[in-house]
ROPANU-969334 format. One record per residue: x, z, y of N, C-alpha, C in turn; residue in one letter; residue number from 1. Coordinates in steps of 0.1 Angstrom, whole numbers, always signed. Layout:
    n.X    n.Z    n.Y   ca.X   ca.Z   ca.Y    c.X    c.Z    c.Y  resn  resi
      X      Z      Y      X      Z      Y      X      Z      Y     A   NUM
...
This chain:
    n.X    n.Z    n.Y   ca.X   ca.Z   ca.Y    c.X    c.Z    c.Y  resn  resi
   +114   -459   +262   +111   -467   +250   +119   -462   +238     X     1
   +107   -462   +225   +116   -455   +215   +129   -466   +206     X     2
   +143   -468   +205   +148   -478   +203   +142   -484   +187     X     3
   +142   -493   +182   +137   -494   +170   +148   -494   +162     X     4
   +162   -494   +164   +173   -489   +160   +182   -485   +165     X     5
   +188   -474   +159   +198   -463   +164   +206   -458   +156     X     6
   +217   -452   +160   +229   -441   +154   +233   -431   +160     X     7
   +232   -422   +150   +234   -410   +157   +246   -407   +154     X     8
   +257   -398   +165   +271   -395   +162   +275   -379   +161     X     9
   +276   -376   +154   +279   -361   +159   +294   -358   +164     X    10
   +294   -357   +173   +308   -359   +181   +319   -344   +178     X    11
   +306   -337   +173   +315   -319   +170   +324   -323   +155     X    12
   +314   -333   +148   +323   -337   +134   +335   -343   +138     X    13
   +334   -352   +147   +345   -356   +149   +355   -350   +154     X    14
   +353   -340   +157   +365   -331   +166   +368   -322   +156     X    15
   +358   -313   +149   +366   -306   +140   +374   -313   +126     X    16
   +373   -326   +122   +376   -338   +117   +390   -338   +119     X    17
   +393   -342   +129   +404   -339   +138   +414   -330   +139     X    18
   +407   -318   +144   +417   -310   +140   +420   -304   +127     X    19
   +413   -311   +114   +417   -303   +106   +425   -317    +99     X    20
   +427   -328   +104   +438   -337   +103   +453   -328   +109     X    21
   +450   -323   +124   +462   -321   +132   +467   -308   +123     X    22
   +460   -304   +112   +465   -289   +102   +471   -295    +90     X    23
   +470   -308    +90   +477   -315    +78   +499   -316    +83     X    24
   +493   -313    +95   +511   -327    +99   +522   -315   +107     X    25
   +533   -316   +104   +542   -309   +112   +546   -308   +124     X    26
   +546   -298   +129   +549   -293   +144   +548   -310   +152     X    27
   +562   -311   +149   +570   -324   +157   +562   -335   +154     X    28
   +552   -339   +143   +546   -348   +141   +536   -357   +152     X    29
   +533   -363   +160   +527   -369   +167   +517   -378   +161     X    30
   +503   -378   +164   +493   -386   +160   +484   -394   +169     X    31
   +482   -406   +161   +475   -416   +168   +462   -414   +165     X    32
   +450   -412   +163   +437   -418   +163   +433   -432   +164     X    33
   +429   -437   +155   +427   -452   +153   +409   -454   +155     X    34
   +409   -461   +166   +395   -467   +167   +394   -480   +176     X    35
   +398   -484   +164   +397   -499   +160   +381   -503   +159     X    36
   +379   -516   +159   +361   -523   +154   +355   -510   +163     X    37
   +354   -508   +175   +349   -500   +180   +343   -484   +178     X    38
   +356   -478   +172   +356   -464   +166   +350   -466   +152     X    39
   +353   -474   +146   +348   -477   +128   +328   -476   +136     X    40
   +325   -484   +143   +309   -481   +146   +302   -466   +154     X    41
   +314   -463   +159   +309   -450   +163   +314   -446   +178     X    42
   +317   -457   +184   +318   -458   +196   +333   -455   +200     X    43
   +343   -464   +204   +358   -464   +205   +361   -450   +219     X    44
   +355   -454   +231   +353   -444   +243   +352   -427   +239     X    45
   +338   -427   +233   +335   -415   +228   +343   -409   +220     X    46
   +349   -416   +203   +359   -410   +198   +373   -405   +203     X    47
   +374   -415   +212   +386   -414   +214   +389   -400   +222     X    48
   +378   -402   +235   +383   -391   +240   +378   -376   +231     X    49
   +371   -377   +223   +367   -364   +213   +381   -362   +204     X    50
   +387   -371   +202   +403   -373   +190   +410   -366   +196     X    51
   +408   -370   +215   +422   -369   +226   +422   -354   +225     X    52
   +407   -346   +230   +404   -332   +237   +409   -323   +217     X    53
   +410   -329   +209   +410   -322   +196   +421   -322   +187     X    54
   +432   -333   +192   +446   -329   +183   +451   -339   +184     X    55
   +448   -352   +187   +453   -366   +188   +461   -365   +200     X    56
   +476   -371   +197   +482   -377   +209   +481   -389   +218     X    57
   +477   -398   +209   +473   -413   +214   +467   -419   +209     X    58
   +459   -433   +212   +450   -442   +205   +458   -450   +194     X    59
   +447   -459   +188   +456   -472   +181   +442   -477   +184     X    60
   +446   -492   +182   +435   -504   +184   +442   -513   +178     X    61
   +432   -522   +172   +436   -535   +166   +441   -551   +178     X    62
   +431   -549   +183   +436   -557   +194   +435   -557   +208     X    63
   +438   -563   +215   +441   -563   +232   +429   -559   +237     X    64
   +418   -564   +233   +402   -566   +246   +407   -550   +241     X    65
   +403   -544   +227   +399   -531   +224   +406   -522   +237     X    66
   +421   -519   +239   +427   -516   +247   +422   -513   +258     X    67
   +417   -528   +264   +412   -531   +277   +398   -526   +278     X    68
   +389   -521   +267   +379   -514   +268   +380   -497   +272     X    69
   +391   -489   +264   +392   -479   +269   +399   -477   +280     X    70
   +406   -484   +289   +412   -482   +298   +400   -488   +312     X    71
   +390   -496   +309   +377   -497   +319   +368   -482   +313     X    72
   +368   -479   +305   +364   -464   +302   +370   -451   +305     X    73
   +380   -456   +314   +391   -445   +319   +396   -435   +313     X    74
   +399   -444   +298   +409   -434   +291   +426   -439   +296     X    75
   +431   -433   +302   +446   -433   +302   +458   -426   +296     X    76
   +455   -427   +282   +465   -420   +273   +466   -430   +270     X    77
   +480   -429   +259   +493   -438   +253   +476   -448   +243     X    78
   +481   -454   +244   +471   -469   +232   +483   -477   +231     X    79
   +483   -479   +217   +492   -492   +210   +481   -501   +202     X    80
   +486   -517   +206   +476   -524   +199   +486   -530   +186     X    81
   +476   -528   +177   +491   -528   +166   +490   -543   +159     X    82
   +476   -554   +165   +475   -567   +159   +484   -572   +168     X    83
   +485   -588   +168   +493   -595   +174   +490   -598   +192     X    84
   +493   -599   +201   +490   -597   +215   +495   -614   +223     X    85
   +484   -625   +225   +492   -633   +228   +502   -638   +241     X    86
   +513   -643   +237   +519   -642   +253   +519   -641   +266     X    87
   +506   -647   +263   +500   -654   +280   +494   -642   +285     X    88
   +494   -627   +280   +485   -614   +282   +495   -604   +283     X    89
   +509   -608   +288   +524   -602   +288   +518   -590   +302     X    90
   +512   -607   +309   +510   -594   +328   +504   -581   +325     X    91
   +491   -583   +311   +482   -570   +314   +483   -565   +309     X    92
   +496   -561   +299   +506   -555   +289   +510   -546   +302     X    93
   +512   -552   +306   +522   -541   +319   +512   -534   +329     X    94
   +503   -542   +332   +497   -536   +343   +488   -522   +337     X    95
   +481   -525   +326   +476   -515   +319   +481   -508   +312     X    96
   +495   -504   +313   +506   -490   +303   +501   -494   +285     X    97
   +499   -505   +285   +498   -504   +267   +508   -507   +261     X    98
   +513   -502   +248   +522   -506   +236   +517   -517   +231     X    99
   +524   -526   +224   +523   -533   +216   +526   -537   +204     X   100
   +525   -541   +193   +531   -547   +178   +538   -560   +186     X   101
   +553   -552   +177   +562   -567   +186   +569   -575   +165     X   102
   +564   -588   +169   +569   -597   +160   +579   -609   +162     X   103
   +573   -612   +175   +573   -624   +181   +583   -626   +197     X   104
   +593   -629   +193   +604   -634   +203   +592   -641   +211     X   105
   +585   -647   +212   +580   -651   +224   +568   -643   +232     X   106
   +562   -631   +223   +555   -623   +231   +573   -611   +240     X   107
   +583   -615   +235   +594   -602   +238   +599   -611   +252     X   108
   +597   -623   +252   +605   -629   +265   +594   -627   +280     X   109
   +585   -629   +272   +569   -628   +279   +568   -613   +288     X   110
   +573   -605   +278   +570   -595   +283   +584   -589   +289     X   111
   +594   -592   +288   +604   -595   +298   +605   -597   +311     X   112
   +594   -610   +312   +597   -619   +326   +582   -609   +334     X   113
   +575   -604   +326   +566   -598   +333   +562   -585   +336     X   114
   +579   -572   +330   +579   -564   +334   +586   -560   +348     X   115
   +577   -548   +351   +584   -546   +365   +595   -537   +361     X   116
   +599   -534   +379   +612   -526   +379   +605   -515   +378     X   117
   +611   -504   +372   +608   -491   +367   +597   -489   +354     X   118
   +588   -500   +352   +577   -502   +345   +584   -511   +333     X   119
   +590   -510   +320   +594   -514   +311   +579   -515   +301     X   120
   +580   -528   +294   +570   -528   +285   +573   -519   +270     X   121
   +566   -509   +267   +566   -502   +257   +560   -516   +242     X   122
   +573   -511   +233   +566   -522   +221   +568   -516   +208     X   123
   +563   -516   +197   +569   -511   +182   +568   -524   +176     X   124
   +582   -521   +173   +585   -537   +157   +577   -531   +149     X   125
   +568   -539   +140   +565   -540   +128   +574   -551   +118     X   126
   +568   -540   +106   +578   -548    +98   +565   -553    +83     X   127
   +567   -565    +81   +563   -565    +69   +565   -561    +57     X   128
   +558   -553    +46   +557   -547    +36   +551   -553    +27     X   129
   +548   -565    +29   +537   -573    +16   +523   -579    +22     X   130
   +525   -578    +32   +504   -576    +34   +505   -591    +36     X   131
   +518   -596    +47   +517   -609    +50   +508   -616    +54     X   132
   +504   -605    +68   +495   -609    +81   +505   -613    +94     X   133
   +511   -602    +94   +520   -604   +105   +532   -595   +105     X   134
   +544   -594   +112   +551   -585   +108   +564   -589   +106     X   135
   +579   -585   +110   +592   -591   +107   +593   -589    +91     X   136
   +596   -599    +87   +608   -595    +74   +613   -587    +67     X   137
   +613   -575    +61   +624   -564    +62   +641   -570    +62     X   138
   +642   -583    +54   +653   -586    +57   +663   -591    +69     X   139
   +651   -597    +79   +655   -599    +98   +647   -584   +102     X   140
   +647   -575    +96   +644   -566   +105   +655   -560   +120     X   141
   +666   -559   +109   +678   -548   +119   +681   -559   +126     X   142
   +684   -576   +124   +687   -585   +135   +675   -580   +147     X   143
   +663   -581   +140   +651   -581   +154   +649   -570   +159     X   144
   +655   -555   +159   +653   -549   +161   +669   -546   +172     X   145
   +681   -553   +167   +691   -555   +181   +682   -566   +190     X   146
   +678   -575   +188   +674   -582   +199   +664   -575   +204     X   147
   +654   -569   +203   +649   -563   +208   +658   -552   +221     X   148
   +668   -548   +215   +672   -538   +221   +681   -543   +232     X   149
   +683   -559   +234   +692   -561   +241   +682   -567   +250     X   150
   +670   -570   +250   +659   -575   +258   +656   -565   +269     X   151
   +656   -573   +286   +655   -565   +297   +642   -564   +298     X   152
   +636   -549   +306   +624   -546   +304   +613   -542   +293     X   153
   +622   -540   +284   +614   -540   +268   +619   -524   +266     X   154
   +613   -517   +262   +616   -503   +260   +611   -503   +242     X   155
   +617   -500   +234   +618   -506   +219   +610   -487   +222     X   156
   +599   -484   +219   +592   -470   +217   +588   -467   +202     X   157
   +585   -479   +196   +584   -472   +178   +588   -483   +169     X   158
   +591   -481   +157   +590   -493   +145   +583   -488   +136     X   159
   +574   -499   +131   +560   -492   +122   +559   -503   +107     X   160
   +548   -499    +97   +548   -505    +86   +536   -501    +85     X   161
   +528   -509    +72   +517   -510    +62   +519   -513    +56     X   162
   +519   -505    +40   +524   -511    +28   +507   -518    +21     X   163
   +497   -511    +27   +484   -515    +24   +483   -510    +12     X   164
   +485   -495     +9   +481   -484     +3   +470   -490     -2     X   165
   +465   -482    -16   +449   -481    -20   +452   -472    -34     X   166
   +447   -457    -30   +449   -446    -40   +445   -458    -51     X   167
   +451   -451    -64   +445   -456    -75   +450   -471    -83     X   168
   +456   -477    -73   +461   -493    -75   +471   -498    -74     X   169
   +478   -493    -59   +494   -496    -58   +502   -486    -55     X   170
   +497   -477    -56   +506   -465    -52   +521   -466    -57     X   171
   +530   -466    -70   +540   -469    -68   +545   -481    -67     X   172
   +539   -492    -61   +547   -500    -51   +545   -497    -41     X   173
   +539   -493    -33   +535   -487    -18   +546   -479    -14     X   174
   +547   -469    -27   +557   -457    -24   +574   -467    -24     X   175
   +573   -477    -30   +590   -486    -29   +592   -489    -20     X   176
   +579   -497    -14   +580   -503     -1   +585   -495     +9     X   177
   +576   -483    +10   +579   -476    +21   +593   -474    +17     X   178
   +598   -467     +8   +615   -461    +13   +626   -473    +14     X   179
   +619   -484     +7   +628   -501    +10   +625   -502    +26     X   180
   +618   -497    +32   +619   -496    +49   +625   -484    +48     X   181
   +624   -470    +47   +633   -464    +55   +645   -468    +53     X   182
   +651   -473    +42   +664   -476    +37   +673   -486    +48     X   183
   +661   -494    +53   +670   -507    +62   +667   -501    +73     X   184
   +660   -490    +73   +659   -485    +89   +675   -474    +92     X   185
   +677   -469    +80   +689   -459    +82   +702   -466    +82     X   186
   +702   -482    +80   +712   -489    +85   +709   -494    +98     X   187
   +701   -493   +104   +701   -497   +124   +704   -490   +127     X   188
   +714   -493   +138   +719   -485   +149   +711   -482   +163     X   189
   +709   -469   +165   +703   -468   +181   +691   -466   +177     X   190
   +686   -458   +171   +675   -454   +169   +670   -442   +167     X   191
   +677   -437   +171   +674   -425   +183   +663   -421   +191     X   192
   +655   -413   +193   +641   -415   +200   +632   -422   +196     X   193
   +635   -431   +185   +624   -439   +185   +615   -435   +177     X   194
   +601   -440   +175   +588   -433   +166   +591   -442   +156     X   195
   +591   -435   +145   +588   -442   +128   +572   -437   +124     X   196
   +572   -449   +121   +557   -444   +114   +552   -452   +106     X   197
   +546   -451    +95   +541   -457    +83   +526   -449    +78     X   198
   +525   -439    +81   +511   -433    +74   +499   -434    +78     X   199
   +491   -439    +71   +475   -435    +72   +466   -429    +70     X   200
   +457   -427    +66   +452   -414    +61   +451   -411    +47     X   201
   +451   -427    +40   +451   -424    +24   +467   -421    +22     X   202
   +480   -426    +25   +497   -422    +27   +495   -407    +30     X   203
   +490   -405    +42   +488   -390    +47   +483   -377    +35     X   204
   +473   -384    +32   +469   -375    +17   +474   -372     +6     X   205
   +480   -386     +2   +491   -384     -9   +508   -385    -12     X   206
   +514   -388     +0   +522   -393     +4   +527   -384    +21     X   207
   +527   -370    +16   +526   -362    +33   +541   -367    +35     X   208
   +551   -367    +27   +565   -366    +36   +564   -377    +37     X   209
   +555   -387    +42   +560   -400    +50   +549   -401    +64     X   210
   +553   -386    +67   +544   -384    +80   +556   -383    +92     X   211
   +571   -383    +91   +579   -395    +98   +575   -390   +116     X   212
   +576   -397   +121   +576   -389   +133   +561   -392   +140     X   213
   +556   -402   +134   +541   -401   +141   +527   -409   +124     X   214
   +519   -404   +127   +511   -411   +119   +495   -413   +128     X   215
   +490   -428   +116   +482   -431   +124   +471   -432   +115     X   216
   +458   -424   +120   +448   -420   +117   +435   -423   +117     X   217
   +424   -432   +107   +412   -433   +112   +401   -427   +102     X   218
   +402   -434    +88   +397   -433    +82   +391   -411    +79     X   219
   +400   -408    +83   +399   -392    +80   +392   -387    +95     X   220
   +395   -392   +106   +387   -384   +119   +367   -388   +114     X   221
   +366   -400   +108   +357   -403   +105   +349   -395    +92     X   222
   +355   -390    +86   +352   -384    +74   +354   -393    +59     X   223
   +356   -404    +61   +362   -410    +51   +369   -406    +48     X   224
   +368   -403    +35   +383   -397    +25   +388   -409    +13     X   225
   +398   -415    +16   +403   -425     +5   +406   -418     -7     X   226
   +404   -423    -18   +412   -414    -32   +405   -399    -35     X   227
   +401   -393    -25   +396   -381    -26   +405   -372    -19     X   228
   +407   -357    -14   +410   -345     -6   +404   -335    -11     X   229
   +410   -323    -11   +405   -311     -8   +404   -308     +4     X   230
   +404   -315    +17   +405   -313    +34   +381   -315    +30     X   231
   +378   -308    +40   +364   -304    +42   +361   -312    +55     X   232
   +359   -327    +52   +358   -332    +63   +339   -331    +66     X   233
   +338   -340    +73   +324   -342    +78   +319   -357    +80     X   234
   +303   -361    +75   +301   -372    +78   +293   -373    +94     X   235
   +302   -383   +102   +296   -379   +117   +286   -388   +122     X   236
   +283   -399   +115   +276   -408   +117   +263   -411   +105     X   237
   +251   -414   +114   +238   -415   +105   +233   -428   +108     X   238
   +226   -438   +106   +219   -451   +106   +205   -448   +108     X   239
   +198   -451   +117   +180   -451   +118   +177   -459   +120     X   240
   +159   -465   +113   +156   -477   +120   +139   -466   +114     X   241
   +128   -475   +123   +112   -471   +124   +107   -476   +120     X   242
    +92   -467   +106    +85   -475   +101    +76   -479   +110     X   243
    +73   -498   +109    +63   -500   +117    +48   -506   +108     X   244
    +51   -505    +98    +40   -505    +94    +36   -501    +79     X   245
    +27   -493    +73    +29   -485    +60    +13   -492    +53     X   246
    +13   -495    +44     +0   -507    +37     +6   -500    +21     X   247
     -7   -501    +12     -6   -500     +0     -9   -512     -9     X   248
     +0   -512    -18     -3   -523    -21     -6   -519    -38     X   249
    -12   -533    -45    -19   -531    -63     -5   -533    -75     X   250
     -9   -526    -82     +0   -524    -92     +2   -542    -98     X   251
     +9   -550   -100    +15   -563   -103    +13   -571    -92     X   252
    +11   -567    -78    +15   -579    -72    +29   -578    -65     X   253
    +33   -591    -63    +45   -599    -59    +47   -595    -44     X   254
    +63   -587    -48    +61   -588    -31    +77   -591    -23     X   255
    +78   -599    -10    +85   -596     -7    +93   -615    -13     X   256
   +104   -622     -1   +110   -634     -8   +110   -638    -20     X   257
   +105   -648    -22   +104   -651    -33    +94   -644    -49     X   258
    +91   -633    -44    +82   -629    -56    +88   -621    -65     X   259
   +104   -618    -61   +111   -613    -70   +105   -600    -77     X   260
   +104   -590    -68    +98   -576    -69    +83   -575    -72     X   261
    +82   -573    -80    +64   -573    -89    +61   -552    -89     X   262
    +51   -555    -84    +51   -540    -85    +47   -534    -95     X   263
    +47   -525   -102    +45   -520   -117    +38   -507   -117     X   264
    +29   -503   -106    +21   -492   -101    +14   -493    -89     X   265
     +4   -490    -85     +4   -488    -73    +13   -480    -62     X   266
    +13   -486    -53    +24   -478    -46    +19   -480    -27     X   267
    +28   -473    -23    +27   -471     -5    +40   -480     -1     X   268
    +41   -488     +6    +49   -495     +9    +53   -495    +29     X   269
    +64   -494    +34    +64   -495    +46    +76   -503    +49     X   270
    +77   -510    +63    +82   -520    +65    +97   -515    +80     X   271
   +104   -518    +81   +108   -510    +92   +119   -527    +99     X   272
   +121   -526   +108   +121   -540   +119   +143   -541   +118     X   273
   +145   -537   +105   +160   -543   +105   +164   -546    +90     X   274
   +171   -557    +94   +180   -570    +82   +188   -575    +86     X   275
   +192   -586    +80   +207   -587    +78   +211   -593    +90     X   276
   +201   -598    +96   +210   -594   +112   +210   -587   +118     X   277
   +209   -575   +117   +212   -563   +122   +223   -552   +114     X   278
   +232   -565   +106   +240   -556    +97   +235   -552    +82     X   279
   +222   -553    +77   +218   -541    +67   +218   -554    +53     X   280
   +228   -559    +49   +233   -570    +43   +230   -569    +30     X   281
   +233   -556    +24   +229   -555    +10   +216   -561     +1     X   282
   +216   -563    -13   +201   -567    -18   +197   -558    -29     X   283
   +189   -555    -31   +187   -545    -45   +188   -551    -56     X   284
   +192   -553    -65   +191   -561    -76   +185   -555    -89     X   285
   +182   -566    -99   +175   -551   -119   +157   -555   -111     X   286
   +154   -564   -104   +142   -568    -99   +129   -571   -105     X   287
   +138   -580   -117   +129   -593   -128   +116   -583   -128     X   288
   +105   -592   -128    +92   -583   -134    +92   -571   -130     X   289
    +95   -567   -122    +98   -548   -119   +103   -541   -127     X   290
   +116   -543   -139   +120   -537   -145   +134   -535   -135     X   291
   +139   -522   -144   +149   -520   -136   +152   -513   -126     X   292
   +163   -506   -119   +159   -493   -109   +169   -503    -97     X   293
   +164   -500    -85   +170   -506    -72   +185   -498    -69     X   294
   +194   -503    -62   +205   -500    -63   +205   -492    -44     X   295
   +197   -497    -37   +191   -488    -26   +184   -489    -25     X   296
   +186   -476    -12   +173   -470     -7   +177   -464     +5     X   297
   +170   -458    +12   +166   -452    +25   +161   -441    +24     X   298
   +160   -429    +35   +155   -417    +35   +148   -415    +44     X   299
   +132   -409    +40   +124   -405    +53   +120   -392    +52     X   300
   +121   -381    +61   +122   -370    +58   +129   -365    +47     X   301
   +140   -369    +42   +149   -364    +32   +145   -368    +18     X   302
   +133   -377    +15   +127   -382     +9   +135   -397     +0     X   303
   +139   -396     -7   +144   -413    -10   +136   -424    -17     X   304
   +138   -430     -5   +124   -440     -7   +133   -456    -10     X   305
   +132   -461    -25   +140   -476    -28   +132   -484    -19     X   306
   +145   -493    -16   +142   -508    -12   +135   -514    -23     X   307
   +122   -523    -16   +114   -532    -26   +119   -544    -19     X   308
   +122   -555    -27   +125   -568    -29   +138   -571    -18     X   309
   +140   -579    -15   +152   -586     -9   +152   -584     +8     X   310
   +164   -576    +14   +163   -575    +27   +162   -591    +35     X   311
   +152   -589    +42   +149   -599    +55   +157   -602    +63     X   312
   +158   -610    +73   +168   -613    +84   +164   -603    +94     X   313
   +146   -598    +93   +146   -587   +102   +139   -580    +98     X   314
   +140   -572    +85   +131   -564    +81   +135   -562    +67     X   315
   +132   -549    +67   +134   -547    +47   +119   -536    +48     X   316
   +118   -535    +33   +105   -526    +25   +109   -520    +13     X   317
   +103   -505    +18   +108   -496    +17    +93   -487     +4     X   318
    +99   -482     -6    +86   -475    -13    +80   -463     -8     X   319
    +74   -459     +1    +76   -446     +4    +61   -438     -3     X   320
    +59   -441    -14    +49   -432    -21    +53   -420    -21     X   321
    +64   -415    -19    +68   -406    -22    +71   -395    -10     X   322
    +63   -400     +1    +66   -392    +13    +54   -391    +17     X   323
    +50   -376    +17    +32   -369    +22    +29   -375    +38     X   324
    +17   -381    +36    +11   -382    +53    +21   -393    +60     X   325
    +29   -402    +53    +39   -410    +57    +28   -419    +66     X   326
    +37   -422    +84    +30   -429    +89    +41   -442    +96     X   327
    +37   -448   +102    +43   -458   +114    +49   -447   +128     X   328
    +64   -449   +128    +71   -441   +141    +79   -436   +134     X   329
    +76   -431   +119    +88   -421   +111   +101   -430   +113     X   330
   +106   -421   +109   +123   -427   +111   +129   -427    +93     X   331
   +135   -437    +92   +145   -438    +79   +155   -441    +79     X   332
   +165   -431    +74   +180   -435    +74   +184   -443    +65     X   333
   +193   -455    +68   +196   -466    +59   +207   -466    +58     X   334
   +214   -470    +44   +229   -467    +43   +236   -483    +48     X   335
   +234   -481    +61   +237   -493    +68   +259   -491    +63     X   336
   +266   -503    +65   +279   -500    +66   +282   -498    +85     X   337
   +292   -488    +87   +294   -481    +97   +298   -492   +108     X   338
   +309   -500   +100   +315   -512   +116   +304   -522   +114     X   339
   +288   -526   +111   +280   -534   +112   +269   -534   +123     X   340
   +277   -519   +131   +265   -513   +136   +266   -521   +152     X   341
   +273   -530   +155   +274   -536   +169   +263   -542   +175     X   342
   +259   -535   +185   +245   -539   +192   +233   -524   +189     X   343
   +235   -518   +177   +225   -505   +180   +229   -494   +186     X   344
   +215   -492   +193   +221   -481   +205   +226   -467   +199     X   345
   +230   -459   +207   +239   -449   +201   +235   -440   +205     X   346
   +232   -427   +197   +227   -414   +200   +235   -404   +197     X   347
   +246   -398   +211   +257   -387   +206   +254   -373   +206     X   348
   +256   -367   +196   +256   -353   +200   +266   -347   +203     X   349
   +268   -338   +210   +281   -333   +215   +286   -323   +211     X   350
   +300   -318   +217   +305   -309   +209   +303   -297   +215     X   351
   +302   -286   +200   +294   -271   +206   +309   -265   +209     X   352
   +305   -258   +219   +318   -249   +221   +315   -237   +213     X   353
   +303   -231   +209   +304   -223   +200   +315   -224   +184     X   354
   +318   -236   +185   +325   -239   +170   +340   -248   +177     X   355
């Protein structure tokens, strides 16, 4: 059965994606691949291991289930969950080799009383930078970072930050933040071995010497580029959904909720079986009377065909006069947003060994 919605992943983008991240960072640098919200929409399992086989040293995830997904996917490399982890989830901290974001004296006792002998729970202090989600202090940092260290079964493996970068906006406070952390970091003692890390991919771009001993990476394996790059990334993910039904309709009639969209020609109209519950959330707006040009659209055969009137809960319309012999089955790519895509099936292409 043909799905009536899909995404296609090109999994070779993602790998050469990848390594032309791992050509950004120095020798000693170590890198995480971040696939979080289930690989930004592109499948957490599949990136991950394409990140792993292509220049990544380890995962990141936002929270614990994510974790617990690639490790029933039998990925067993390093994953740190870098949101908050709650206590009572100390045992499967240990039993499943994951890192954690440590804040919380009571996730550190937790995970104390529930590490084994020889099996120490791996953790990184975060530190707050401003975001004021979660995160120590910078001022209780170096206290939290001895107690940490004097905590049995805790293996203190990185201290991390987010200044919550955004080229263009905060950059020189981002850039304070960060050296107001190295600065309290070069007064703790015993920190030796341990991973520093602060960069992301927009830090990484413009901000390379705060690539520190590990950085963590998503927005760039994906082809997002924040701020802009000269790096030649790739877009690896596409949005489909099927026209199911193509009708013409008369020049001034109303189409579509409410009546908004008046049509101002005759035109070919087709309908395809996804809306905003299916993610595709946007509205076209500049509607009145049919003046005005739509803000999207969709592609059928490379063709750009605008959204007519207001997306449906299951359905949007699409103008496709503009596409010869246009029938019901064709496929249109929607500029769906990438983490909305939970629940459509997934179409990977794999990676060519020729490249």
């Amino acid at each position: 059965m043909n799905p009536a919605r899909w995404i296609e992943v090109d999994l070779g983008a993602i790998a050469r994606n990848t390594r032309a991240v791992r050509g950004l960072l120095d020798p000693s640098t170590r890198f995480s691949a971040v696939v979080k919200a289930d690989g930004y929409g592109h499948g957490a399992a599949a990136v991950g291991r394409t990140a792993l086989a292509h220049g990544a040293d380890a995962l990141a995830v936002a929270e614990l289930a994510e974790a617990l997904a690639l490790r029933r996917a039998g990925i067993k490399a390093p994953v740190l969950v870098m949101g908050p982890v709650p206590p009572e989830n100390a045992p499967i901290v240990i039993k499943e080799r994951l890192a954690v974001m440590m804040d919380d004296p009571r996730l550190l006792s937790a995970l104390s009383r529930a590490a084994r002998v020889g099996r120490p729970a791996a953790v990184h202090v975060k530190a707050d930078l401003g975001m004021a989600r979660w995160g120590v202090p910078l001022g209780e940092l170096r206290d939290f970072l001895a107690k940490v260290r004097r905590t049995k079964g805790v293996r203190l493996e990185g201290v991390f930050a987010h200044p919550g970068y955004m080229p263009g906006k905060n950059g020189p406070r981002s850039e304070a933040l960060v050296e107001e952390f190295f600065s309290v970091l070069g007064g703790a003692p015993n920190l030796e071995g341990v991973e520093i890390h602060v960069a992301d991919s927009a830090l990484l771009l413009n901000f390379p010497r705060f690539q520190k001993s590990r950085v963590r990476i998503g927005n760039l394996i994906y082809g997002i580029v924040p701020g802009g790059s000269p790096l030649k990334l790739e877009n690896p993910w596409q949005a489909f959904s099927r026209l199911v039904r193509v009708r013409t309709i008369a020049e001034g009639r109303p189409v579509g909720y409410g009546g908004e969209f008046i049509a101002s020609r005759a035109m070919t109209v087709a309908s395809a079986p996804t809306g905003y519950a299916h993610g595709l959330t946007m509205e076209p707006a500049g509607f009145r009377a049919g003046f005005g040009s739509p803000v999207f659209w969709g592609f059928v055969r490379g063709v750009r065909c605008p959204f007519v009137g207001r997306v449906g809960m299951g359905h949007v319309l699409l103008d496709v006069s503009a596409v010869p012999d246009v029938r019901p089955g064709d496929a249109v790519r929607l500029p769906l947003r990438r983490t909305a895509s939970a629940g459509w099936a997934r179409v990977y292409k794999p990676v060519s060994r020729a490249r």
